[in-house]
PAMINU-339082 format. One record per residue (C-alpha): x, y, z; residue number from 1. Coordinates in steps of 0.2 Angstrom, whole numbers, plus 2048, in hexadecimal, padded with zeros to 3 digits. Last residue first. Layout:
<lovos>
+-----+-----+-----+------+
|  c1 |  c2 |  c3 | resi |
+-----+-----+-----+------+
|   X |   Y |   Z |  NUM |
...
+-----+-----+-----+------+
</lovos>
This chain:
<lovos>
+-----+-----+-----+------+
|  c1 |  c2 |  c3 | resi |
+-----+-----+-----+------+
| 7CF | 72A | 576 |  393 |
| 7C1 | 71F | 574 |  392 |
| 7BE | 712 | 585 |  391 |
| 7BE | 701 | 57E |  390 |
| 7CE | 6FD | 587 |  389 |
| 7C9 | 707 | 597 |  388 |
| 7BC | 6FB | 59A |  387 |
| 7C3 | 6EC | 596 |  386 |
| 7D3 | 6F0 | 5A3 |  385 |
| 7C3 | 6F4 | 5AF |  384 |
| 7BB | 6E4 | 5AE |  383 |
| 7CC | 6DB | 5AD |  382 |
| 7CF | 6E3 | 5BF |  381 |
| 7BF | 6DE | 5C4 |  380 |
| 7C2 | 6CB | 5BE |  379 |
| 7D3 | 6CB | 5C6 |  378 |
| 7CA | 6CD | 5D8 |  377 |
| 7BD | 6C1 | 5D7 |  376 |
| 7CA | 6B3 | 5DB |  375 |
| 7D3 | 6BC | 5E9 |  374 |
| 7C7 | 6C4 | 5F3 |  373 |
| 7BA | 6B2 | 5F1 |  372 |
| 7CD | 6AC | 5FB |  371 |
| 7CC | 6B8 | 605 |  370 |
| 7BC | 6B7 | 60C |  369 |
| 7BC | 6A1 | 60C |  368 |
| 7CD | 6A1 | 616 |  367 |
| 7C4 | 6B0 | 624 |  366 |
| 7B3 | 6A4 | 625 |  365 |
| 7BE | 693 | 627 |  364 |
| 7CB | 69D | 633 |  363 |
| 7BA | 6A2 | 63D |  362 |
| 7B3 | 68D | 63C |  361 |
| 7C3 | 687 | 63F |  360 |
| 7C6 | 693 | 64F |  359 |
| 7B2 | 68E | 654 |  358 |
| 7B6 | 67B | 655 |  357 |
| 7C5 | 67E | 65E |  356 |
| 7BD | 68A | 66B |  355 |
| 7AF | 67C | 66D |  354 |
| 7BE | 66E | 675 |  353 |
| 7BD | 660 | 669 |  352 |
| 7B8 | 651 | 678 |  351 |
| 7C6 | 64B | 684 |  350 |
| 7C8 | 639 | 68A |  349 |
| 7CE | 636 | 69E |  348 |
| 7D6 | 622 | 6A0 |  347 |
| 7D2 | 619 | 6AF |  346 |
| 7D5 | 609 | 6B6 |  345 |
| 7CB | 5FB | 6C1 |  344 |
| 7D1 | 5EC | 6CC |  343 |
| 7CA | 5DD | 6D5 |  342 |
| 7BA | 5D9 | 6CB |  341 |
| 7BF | 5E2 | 6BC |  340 |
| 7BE | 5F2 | 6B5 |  339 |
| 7C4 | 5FA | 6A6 |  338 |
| 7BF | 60F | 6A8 |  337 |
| 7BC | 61B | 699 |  336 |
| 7B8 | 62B | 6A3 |  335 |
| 7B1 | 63B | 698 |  334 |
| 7B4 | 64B | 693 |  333 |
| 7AF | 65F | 68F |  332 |
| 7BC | 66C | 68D |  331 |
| 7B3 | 67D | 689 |  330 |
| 7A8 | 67A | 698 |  329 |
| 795 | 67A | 69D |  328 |
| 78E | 67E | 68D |  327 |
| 79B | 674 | 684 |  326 |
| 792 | 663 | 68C |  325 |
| 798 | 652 | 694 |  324 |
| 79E | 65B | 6A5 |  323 |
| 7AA | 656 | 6AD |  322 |
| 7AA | 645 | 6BA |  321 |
| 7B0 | 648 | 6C9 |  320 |
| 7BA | 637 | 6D0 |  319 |
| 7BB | 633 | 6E1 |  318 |
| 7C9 | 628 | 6E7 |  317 |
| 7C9 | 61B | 6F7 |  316 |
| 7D6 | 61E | 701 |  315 |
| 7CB | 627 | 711 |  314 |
| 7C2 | 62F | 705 |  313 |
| 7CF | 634 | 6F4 |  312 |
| 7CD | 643 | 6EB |  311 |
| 7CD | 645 | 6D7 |  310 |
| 7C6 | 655 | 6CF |  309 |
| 7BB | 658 | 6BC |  308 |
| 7B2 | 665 | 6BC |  307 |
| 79F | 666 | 6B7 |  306 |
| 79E | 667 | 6C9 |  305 |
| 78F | 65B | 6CA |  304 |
| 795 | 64B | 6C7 |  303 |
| 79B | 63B | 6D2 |  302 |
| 7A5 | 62D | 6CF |  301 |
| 7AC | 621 | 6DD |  300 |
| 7B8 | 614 | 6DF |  299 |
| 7BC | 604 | 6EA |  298 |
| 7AC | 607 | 6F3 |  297 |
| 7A7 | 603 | 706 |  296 |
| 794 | 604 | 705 |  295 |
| 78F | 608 | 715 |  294 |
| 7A0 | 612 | 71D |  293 |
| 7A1 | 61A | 70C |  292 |
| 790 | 61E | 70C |  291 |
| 78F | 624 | 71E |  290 |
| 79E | 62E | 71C |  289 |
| 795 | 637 | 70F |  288 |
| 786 | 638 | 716 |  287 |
| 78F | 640 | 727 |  286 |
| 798 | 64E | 71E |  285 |
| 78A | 655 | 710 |  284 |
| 78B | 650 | 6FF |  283 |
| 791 | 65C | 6F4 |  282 |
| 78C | 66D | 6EB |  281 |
| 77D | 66F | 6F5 |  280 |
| 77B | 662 | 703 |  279 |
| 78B | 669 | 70A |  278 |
| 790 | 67B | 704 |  277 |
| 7A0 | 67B | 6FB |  276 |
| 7AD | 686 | 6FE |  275 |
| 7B3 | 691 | 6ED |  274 |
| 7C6 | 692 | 6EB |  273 |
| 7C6 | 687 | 6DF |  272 |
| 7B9 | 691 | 6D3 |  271 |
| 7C4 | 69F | 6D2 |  270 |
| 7D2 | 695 | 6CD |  269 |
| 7C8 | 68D | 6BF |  268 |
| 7C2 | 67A | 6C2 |  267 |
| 7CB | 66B | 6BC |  266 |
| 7CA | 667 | 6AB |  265 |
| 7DE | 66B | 6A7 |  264 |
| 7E3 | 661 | 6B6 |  263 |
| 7E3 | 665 | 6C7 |  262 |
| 7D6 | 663 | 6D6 |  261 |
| 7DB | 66A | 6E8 |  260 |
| 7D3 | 678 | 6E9 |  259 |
| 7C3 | 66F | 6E5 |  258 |
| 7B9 | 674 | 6F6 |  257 |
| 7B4 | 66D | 706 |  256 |
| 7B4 | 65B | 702 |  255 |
| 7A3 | 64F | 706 |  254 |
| 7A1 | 644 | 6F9 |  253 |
| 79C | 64B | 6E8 |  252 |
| 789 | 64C | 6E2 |  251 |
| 784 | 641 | 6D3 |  250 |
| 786 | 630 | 6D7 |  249 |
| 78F | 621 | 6D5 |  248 |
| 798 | 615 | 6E0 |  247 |
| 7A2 | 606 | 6D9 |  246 |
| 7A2 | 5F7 | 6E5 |  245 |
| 7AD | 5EC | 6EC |  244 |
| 7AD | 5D9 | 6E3 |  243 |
| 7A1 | 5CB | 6EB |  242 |
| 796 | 5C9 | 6DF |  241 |
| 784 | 5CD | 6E2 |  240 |
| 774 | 5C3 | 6EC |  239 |
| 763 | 5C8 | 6EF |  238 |
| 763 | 5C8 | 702 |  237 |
| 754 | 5BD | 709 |  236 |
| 75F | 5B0 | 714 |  235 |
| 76F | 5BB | 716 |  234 |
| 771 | 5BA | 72A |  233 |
| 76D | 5A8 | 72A |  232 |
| 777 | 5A2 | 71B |  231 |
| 784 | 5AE | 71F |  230 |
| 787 | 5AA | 732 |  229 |
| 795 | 59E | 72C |  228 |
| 79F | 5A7 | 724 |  227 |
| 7A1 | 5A2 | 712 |  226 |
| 798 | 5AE | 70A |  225 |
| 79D | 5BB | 715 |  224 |
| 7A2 | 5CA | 705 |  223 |
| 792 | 5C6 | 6FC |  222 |
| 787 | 5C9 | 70D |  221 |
| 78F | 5D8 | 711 |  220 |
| 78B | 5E0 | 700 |  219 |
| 779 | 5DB | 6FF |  218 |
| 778 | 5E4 | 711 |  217 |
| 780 | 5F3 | 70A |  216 |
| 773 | 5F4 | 6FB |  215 |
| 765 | 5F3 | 709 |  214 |
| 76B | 600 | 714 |  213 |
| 76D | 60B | 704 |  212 |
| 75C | 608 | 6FF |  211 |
| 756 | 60A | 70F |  210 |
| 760 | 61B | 70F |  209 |
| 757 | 61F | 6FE |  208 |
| 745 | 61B | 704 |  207 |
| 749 | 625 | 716 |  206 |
| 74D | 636 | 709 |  205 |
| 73E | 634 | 6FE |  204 |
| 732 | 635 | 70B |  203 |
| 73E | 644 | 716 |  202 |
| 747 | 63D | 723 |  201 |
| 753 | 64E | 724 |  200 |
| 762 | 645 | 71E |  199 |
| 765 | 64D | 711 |  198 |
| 76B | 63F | 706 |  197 |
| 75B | 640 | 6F9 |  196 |
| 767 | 649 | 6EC |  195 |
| 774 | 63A | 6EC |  194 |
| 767 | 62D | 6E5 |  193 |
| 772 | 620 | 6E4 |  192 |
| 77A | 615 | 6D7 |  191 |
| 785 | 604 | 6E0 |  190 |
| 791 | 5FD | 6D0 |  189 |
| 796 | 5EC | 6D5 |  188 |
| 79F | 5E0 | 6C8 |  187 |
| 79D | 5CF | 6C6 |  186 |
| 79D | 5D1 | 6B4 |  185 |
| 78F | 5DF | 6B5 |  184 |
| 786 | 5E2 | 6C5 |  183 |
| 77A | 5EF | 6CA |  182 |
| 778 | 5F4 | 6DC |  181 |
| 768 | 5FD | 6E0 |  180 |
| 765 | 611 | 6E8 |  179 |
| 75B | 618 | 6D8 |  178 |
| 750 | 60C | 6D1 |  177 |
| 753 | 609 | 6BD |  176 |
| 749 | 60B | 6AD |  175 |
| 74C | 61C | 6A8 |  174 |
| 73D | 623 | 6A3 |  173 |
| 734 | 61A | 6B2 |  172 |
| 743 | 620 | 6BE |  171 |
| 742 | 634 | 6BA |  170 |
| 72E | 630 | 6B9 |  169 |
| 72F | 62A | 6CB |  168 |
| 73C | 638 | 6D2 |  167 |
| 731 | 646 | 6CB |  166 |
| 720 | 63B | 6D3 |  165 |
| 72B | 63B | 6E3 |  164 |
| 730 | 64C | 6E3 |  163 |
| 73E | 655 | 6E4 |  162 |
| 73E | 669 | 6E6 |  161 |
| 745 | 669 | 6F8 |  160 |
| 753 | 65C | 6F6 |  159 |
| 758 | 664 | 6E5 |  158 |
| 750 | 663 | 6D5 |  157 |
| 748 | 650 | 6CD |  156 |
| 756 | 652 | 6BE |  155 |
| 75E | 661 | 6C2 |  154 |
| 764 | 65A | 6D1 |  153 |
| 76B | 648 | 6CB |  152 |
| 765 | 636 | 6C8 |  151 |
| 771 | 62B | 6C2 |  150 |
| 771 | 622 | 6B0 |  149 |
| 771 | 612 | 6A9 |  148 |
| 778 | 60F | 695 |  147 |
| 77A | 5FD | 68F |  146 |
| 784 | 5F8 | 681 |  145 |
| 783 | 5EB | 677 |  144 |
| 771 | 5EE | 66E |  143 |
| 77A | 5FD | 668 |  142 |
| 775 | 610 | 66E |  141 |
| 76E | 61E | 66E |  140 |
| 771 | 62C | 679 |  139 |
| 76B | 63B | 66D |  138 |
| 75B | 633 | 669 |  137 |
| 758 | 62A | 67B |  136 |
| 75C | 63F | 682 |  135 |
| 750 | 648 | 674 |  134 |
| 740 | 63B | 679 |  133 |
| 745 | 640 | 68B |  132 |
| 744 | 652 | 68A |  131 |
| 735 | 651 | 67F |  130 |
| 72C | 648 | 68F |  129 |
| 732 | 651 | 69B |  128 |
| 72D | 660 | 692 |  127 |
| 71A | 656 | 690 |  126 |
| 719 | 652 | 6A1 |  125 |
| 71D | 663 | 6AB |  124 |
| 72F | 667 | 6AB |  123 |
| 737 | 670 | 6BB |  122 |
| 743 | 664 | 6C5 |  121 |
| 747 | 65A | 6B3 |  120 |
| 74C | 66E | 6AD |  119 |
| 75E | 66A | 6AA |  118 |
| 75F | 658 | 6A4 |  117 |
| 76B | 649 | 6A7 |  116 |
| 76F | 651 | 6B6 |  115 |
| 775 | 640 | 6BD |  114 |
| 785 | 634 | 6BC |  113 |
| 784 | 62F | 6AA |  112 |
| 78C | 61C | 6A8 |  111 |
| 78E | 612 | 698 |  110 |
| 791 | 601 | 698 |  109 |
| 798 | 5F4 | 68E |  108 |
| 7A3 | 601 | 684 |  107 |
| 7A6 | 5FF | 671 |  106 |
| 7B5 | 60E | 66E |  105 |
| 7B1 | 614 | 65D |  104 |
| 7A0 | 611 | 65A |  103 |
| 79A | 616 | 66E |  102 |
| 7A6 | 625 | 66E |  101 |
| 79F | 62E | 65E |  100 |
| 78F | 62B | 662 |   99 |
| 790 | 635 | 672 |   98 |
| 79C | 642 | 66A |   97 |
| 790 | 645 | 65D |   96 |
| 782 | 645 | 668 |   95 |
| 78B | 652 | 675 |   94 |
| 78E | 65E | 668 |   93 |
| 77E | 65E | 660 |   92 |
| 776 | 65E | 670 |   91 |
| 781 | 66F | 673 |   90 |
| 77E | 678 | 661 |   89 |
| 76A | 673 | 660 |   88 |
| 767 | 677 | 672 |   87 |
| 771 | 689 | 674 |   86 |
| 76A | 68B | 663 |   85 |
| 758 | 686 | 669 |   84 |
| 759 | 693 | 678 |   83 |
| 757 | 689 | 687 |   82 |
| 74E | 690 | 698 |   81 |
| 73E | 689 | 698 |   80 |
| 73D | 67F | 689 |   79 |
| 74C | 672 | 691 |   78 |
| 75B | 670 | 68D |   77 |
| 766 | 660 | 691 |   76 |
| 772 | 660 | 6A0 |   75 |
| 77E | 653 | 69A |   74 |
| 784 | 656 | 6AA |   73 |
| 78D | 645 | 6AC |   72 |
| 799 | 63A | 6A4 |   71 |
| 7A0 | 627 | 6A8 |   70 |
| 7A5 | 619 | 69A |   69 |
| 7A5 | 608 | 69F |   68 |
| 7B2 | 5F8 | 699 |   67 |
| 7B0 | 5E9 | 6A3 |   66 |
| 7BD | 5DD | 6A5 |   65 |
| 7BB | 5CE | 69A |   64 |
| 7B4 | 5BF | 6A6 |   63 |
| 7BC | 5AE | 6A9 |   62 |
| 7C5 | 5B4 | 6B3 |   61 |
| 7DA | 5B3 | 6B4 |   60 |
| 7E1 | 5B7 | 6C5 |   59 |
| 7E4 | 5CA | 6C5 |   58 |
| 7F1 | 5D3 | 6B9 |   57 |
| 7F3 | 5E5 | 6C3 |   56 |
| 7F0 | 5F6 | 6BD |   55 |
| 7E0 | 5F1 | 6AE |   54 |
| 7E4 | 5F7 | 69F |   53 |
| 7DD | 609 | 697 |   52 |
| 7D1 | 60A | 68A |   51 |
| 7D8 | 617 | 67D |   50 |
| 7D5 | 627 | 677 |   49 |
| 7DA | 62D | 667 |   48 |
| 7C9 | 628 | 65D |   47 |
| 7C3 | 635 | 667 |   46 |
| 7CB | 644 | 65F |   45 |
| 7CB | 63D | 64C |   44 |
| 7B9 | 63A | 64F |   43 |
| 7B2 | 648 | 656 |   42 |
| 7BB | 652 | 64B |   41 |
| 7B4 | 64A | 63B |   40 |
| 79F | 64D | 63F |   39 |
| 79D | 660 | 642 |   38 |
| 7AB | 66A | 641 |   37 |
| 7B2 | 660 | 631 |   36 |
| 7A3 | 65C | 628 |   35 |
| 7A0 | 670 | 62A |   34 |
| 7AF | 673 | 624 |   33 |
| 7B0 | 66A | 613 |   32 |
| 79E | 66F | 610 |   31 |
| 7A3 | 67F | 611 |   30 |
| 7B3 | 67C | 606 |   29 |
| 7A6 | 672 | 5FA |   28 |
| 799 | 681 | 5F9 |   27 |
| 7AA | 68D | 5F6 |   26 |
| 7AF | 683 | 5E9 |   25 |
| 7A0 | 682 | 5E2 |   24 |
| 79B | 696 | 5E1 |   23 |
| 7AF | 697 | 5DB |   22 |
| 7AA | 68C | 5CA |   21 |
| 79A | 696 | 5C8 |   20 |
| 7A1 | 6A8 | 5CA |   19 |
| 7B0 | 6A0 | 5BD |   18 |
| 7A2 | 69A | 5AF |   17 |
| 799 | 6AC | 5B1 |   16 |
| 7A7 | 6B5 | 5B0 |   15 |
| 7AE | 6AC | 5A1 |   14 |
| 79D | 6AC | 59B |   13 |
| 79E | 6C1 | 59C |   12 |
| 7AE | 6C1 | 595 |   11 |
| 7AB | 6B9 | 585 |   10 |
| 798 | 6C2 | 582 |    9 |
| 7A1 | 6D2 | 586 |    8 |
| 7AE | 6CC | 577 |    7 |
| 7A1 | 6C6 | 56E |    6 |
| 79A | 6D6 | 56C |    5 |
| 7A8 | 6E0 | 56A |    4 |
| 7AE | 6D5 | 55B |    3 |
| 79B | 6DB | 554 |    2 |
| 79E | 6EB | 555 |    1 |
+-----+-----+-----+------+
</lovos>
């Protein structure tokens, strides 16, 4: 009786002591994963990208070129519409990616080309002001680099939803003025307000076409420096470098649809056969030869599409920027661009697409099943051989 005894007393710590072994096994596995999904893959999928070289060797500056990373459509969630998992899961995502990007590649500057939140048109003061607490946490960054943003449509709403105090606060959180040249390196970048371009005189409308009228006169004057009318034509123009600009915005130029975008962010099929309405889904005809005719870029980025699609204006190429979240695409990415005064180049960068991340996650689950299967599995049947050996015949 007593043999008995310690032979249940045998097999049930052996039980016991495997249960245990295969509990922390299975906690380090998910741990394992988890690590992986969330923190690793970011890395080991941006660490692959690479800032591009400038096309053409230029007569040596004394300036490094600039290096300046350009998403858009962050879109973050607001109370009114956003379920905290859809928050939790996508800012996540875009946070990881975000940090990931500015401790691996170092930019000098950082771009986001509008729509930085998706309920800016509707949020009363405290949302807009949780929304922004969440966006300089997500969006940190070093003392080196510098992040300035675009205003965009879901940020102040559309042409008949804006208003001045929404445009005000969007500017006061942000610290800039929409419809200004900023210059880094002696290079010109030119943000405008592209969601008050209706044309239709409105108060916020006339501000940002004097804006623009202004920004195109500095302009002039640093390309006629030395003609003779300058000094009298550019007395009381505040005074930038002489390079073309770089146009950013959120709303497209003028184009009538995406048909003709390609690559593997570029809208579906159905999507490119859709026409776009002006003033809606891009800029309407004459502000957008008004811009180009004003400003006279050598590039433009723009947002809004969450696709990515590259056109050229009269020569001068358009980039749309995707998307910088999994909520609005599987695929999301950015620009890394190297600029200098004469020239610029650009390389795309990829994020974890969010069906790779939920494949290792379902293969994870499906590994860790049958593997529990397996382990537990001998000590049933030894169970049972026990059993039926201390049966009586």
């Amino acid at each position: 009786m007593a043999a008995v005894k310690t032979g249940l007393g045998t097999e049930k710590s052996s039980r016991l002591n495997r249960t245990s072994v295969l509990l922390l096994k299975c906690l380090g596995f998910i741990f394992a994963i988890f690590f992986f999904c969330e923190f690793l893959v970011y890395y080991l999928v941006i660490i692959q990208c690479h800032w591009p070289n400038p096309k053409t060797e230029t007569i040596p500056n004394p300036t490094t070129p600039l290096k300046a990373i350009f998403l858009s459509d962050t879109h973050l969630l607001g109370e009114i519409t956003g379920h905290w998992f859809d928050k939790l899961r996508r800012e996540w995502q875009m946070e990881r990616a975000y940090q990931s990007a500015i401790w691996l590649l170092q930019p000098d500057i950082v771009f986001i080309l509008g729509d930085i939140f998706d309920e800016g048109k509707w949020s009363n003061s405290k949302a807009w002001e949780n929304d922004v607490a969440r966006f300089q946490a997500m969006f940190r960054h070093p003392p080196h680099t510098e992040l300035l943003v675009v205003v965009g449509n879901h940020d102040i709403g559309f042409h008949y939803e804006m208003t001045v105090h929404k445009l005000n606060r969007f500017e006061k959180a942000f610290n800039l003025t929409s419809g200004k040249v900023v210059s880094r390196k002696g290079i010109n970048f030119v943000l405008v307000n592209s969601v008050a371009l209706e044309g239709d005189n409105c108060k916020i409308c006339r501000a940002a076409e004097d804006q623009i009228l202004e920004v195109s006169r500095q302009l002039s004057c640093s390309r006629m420096k030395n003609h003779p009318d300058s000094v009298k034509k550019c007395r009381n123009v505040l005074p930038v470098p002489p390079s073309a600009p770089i146009l950013l915005q959120h709303y497209p130029l003028y184009r009538t649809s995406d048909s003709e975008c390609t690559g593997e962010d570029a809208p579906s099929p159905e999507e490119k056969n859709l026409l776009f309405k002006e003033k809606y889904d891009v800029l309407s005809q004459y502000a957008s030869q008004k811009l180009l005719r004003l400003i006279q870029p050598r590039l433009i980025l723009s947002g809004h599409t969450h696709s990515a699609c590259e056109v050229l204006h009269d020569n001068v190429p358009e980039i749309s920027v995707p998307s910088f979240s999994w909520r609005n695409r599987n695929n999301p990415s950015f620009i890394m661009a190297t600029i200098t005064t004469e020239d610029f180049s650009l390389e795309k960068c990829f994020l974890p697409t969010e069906n790779t991340v939920i494949r290792v996650y379902c293969v994870a689950a499906a590994l860790l099943c049958i593997c529990a299967v397996i382990y537990l599995l001998p000590l049933d049947f030894s169970k049972s051989f026990y059993t039926i050996k201390q049966k009586p015949v």
